[in-house]
N, C-alpha and C positions, 0 to 999 in steps of 0.2 A: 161732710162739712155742715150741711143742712143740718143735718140730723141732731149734731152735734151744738146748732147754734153760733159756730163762730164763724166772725167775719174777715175777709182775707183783705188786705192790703194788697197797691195795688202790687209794689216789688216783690212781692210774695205769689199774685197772681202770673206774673211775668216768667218767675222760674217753674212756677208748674205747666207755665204753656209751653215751656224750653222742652222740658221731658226728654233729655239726650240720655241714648242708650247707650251702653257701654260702645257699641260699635261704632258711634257718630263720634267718640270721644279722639282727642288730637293724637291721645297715646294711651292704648289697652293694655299694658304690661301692669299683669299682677303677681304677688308675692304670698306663698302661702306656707307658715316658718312653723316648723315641731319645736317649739322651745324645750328642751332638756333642763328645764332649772335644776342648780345642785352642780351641773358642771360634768357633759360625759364624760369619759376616760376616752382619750385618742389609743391608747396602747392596749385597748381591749375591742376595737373598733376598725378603724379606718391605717391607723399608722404601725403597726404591733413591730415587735422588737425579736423576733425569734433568736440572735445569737447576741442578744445583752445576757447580764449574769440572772440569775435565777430571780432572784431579790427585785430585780425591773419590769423582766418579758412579760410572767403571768404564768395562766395557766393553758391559756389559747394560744393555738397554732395560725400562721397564717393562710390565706388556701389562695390560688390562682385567681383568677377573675379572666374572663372574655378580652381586657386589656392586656397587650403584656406588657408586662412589669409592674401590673399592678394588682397587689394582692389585700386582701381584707379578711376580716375576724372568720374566722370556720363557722360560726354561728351566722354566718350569713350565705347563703349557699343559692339563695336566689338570685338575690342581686350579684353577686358571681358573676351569672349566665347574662350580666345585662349593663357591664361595667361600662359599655359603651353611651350608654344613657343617662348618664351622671358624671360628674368633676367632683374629688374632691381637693383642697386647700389645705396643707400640710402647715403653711409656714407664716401662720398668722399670730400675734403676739400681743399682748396688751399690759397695763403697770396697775392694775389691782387684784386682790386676791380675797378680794370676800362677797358674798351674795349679791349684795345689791350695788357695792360699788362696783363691783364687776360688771353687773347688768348695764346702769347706766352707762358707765366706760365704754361698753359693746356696741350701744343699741344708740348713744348719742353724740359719741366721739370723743366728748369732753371726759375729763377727769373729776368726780365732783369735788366740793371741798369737806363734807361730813363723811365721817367712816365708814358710817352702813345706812344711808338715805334710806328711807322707806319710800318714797314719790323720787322720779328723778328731779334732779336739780336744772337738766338741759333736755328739750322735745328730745323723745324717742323718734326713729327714723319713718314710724309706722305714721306717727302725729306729726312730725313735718310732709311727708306726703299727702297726709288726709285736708291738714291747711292748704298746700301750693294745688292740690286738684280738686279741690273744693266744688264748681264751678262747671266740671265736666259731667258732673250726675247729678242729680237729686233727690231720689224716690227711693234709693237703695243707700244704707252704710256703706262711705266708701272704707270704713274700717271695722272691722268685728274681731272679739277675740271672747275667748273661753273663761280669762281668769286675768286679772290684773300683774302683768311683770312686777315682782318685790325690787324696787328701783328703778322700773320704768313709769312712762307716764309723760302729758304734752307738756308738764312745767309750763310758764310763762305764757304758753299759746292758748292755755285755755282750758276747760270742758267741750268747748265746741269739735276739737277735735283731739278728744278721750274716744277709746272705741266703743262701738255697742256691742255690747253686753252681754250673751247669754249663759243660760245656768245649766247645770244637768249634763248625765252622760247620753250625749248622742246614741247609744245601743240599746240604753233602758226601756222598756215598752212603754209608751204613752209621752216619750220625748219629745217638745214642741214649744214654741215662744209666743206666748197668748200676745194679746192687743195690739198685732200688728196689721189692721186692717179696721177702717171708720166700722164696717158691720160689728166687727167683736169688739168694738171698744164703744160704742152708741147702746147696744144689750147692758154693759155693765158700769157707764159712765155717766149717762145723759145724764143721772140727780146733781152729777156734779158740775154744770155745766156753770152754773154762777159762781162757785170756790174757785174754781180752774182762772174763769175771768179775771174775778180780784187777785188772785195770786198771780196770774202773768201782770197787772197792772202794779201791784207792789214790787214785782221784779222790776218793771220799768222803771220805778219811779230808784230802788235800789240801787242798780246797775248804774243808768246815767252819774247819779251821783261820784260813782266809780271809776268812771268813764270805760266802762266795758259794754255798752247797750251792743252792740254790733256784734263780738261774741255771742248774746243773747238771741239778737235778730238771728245770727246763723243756725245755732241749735233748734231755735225754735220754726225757724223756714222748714229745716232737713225732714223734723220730729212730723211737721204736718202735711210734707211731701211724701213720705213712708206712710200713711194712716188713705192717702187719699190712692195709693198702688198698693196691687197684689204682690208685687215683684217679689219683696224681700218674704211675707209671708209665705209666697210662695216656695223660696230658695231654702228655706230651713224647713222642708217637706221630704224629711226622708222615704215617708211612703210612696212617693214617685217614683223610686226608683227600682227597676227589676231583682229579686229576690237571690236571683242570681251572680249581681252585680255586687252587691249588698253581701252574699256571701265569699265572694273575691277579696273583698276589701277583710274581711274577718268579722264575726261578732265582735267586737271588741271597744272600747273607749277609742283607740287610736285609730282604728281602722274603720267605724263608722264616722267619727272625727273627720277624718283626711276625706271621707267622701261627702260631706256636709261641706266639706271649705271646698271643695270643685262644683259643689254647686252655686253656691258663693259667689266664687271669682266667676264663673260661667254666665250665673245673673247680673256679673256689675262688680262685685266687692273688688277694693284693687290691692289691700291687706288682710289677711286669716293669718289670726295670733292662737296655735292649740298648746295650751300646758302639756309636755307631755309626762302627766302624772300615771305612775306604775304603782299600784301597791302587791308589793313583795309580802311572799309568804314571808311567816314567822324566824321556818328555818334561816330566811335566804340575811332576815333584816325586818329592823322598824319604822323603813321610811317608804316613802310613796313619792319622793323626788330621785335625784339620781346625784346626790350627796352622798357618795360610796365612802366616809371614812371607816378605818375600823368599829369604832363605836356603835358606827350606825347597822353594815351591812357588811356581809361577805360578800366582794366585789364581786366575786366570781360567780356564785350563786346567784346575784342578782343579775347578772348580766346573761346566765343560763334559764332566766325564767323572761327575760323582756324579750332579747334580740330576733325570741322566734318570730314573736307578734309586729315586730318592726319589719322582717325582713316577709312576712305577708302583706302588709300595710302599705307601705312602700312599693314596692315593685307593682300591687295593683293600681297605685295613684300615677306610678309614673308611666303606663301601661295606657290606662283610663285616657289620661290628658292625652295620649299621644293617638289614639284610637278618634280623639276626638279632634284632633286637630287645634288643642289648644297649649302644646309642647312647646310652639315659639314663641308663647305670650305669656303663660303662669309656670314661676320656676316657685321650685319647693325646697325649701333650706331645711336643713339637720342641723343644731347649732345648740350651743346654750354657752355660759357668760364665760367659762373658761373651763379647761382641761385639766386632768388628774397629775399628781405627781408620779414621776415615772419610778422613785424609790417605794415599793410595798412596803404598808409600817402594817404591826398587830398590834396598836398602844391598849383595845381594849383589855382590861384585866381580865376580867372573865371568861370571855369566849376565845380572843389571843386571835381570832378571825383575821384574814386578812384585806386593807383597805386603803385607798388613795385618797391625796387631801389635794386643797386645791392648787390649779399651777396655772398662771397667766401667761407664763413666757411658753408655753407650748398651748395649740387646739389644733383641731382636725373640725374643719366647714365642708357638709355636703353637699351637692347641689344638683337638680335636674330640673332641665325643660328652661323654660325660660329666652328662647330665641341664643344662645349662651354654647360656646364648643362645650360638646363633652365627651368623655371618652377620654381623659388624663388626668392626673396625681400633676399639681401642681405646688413646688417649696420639698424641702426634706429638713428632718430634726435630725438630728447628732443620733451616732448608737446607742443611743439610753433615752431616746426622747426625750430629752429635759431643753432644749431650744433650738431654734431655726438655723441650719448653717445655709440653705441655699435658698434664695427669692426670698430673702427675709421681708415681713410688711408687718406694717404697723397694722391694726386689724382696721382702721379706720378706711383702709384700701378695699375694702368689701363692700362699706357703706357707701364709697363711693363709686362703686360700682352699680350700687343698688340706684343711687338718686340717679347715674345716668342712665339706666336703661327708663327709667322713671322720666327724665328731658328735665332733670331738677339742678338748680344753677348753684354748685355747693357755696359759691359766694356770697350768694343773696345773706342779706342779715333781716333781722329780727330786733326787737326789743326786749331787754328782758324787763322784770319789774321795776328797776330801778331806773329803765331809759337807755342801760347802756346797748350799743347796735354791737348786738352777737350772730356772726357768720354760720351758715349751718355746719356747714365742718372749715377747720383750719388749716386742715391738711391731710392726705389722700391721696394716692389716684386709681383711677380704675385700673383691676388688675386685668392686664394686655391682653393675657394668655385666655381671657375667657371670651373677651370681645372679637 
């Protein structure tokens, strides 16, 4: 702070002498979610359909698992061995059916009112957490994500709690998040030490006007409680970790990913948002999301070139946490905005491939660790998976699961820009069978 010239106030000096560590905190449950943008396929995955007609099942079998009666994609053969250590949620359901309005839908309960939001309209679950635990940390994001959810985002609440930010594939040599630390940011900041001044005193003068200063105060409290600790620089330090542990989890985008976000949640983070971006060979498709329509990709192919890397990824994360003792506190979601249709269409002309489009009234939610029973298939879809016949839930029942293992009061309301007091969710409840 010397270094740098600037002077702390004293509210500012009061939260850096707070300095609570994740474990001082009232409540350490963290959340750390593989988004699947694009929307998996539950019937190539978690739900599979082996005596539907040809035209629905696929081309995967189902295989056993360690649970009985609970079986999963063939391409998964690890978690198989470990179905004990996971739930997943068969019978979750939601009412939009496009990228972003699906996201928002998912991620904030609400339905928006525009057809494909690029920002959501209502806080994402991640940015109403990061607002109501504000307070419990300082020196570390209590949210980080990889890549901005297309429809997600804190809407009305703010940038103060948008998550931080990083770029890059965690596996690339030389992967790391510069200037998080007063040392590496005084070597290449100090000339600017008077533009910085004036530009925060424009923002004051800005903001007020606005009446958002206190949003501002909090950004900029977190921004200079992270500069004056090692913590967070320290947590996005993959070479900390054993080379062996590091080849458990896989070379890989995903699998050094998922062990970056256990270092994360381990240093403090209480949300890790990773895209889980795949790019498919040529053969398989030309996408890098998991937007499996004909057009795009041969489901099948592309689901024979990801699942192996998931089903390494995965089972070392939820291995890792458990190893560690951190299995009742950081649960790990498989998820994305909605599920595939269970009818295969080949609309592409040219290739005739075959692919699924998007379906709201079916998903399949994974879930391990997290203090959470596991060890069962909870809900069932119809013989065709096309919708929930048993433990039907509106999907809003997961979020509200999520806020209560979080001690978050779904009732509390907000403002939104226009004044009016918006509830974080309207309706919900935790699903029983997990608690």
């Amino acid at each position: 702070m010397g270094a740098l010239g600037l002077g702390m106030e004293p509210g500012l000096t009061q939260l850096l002498q707070a300095g609570e560590s994740i474990a001082d905190a009232k409540n350490d449950f963290s959340v750390i979610m593989l988004w699947a943008n694009g929307g998996p396929s539950h019937l190539e995955t978690f739900d599979m359909k082996p005596n539907a007609p040809e035209e629905y099942r696929g081309e995967f079998k189902p295989i056993p698992t360690n649970v009985p009666g609970l079986d999963i994609c063939e391409l998964l053969p690890n978690l198989s061995q470990m179905a004990d250590k996971f739930s997943i949620v068969r019978s979750l359901h939601h009412n939009r059916n496009e990228h972003s309005g699906g996201t928002c839908r998912f991620l904030s309960g609400y339905t928006p009112i525009a057809s494909n939001p690029s920002d959501a309209e209502y806080p994402e679950m991640a940015s109403v957490v990061s607002r109501e635990l504000e307070n419990t940390i300082t020196d570390i994001p209590l949210f980080v994500a990889n890549t901005k959810f297309y429809g997600g985002g804190p809407a009305y609440l703010g940038a103060s709690c948008s998550p931080f930010m990083f770029r890059g594939d965690p596996n690339a040599d030389g992967f790391g998040v510069g200037n998080l630390t007063v040392a590496d940011t005084a070597l290449k900041d100090l000339q600017t030490r008077q533009r910085l001044l004036k530009k925060f005193d424009t923002f004051r003068r800005d903001f007020d006007r606005s009446n958002t200063m206190s949003a501002l105060d909090r950004f900029n409290q977190r921004a200079v409680a992270m500069l004056t600790s090692t913590r967070t620089a320290d947590a996005f330090d993959l070479s900390k970790e054993p080379d062996a542990l590091r080849d458990k989890y896989g070379r890989t985008n995903w699998g050094q990913g998922l062990l970056l976000a256990r270092r994360l949640v381990e240093s403090g983070v209480r949300i890790v948002q990773l895209q889980a971006t795949f790019k498919i060979s040529k053969e398989a498709g030309r996408t890098s999301n998991w937007d499996d329509h004909s057009v795009n990709a041969d489901i099948f192919k592309a689901y024979r070139e990801r699942m192996p890397v998931f089903d390494q990824c995965v089972p070392a994360l939820i291995t890792d946490l458990q190893e560690r003792g951190l299995d009742n506190n950081v649960l790990f979601i498989f998820c994305g905005e909605f599920g595939r249709t269970p009818l295969i269409r080949n609309q592409d002309k040219a290739t005739k491939r075959p692919g699924r489009d998007h379906w709201a009234k079916a998903m399949s939610i994974f879930l391990a660790g997290g203090g959470l029973k596991m060890g069962q298939y909870i809900g069932a879809t119809n013989a065709k998976g096309e919708h929930p016949v048993n433990r039907i839930m509106n999907s809003n029942c997961l979020l509200a699961t999520l806020y209560h293992k979080f001690g978050i009061d779904i009732h509390k309301h907000y403002f939104d820009n226009s004044g009016r007091p918006v509830p974080i969710l309207t309706d919900g409840d935790p699903i029983s069978e997990l608690l």
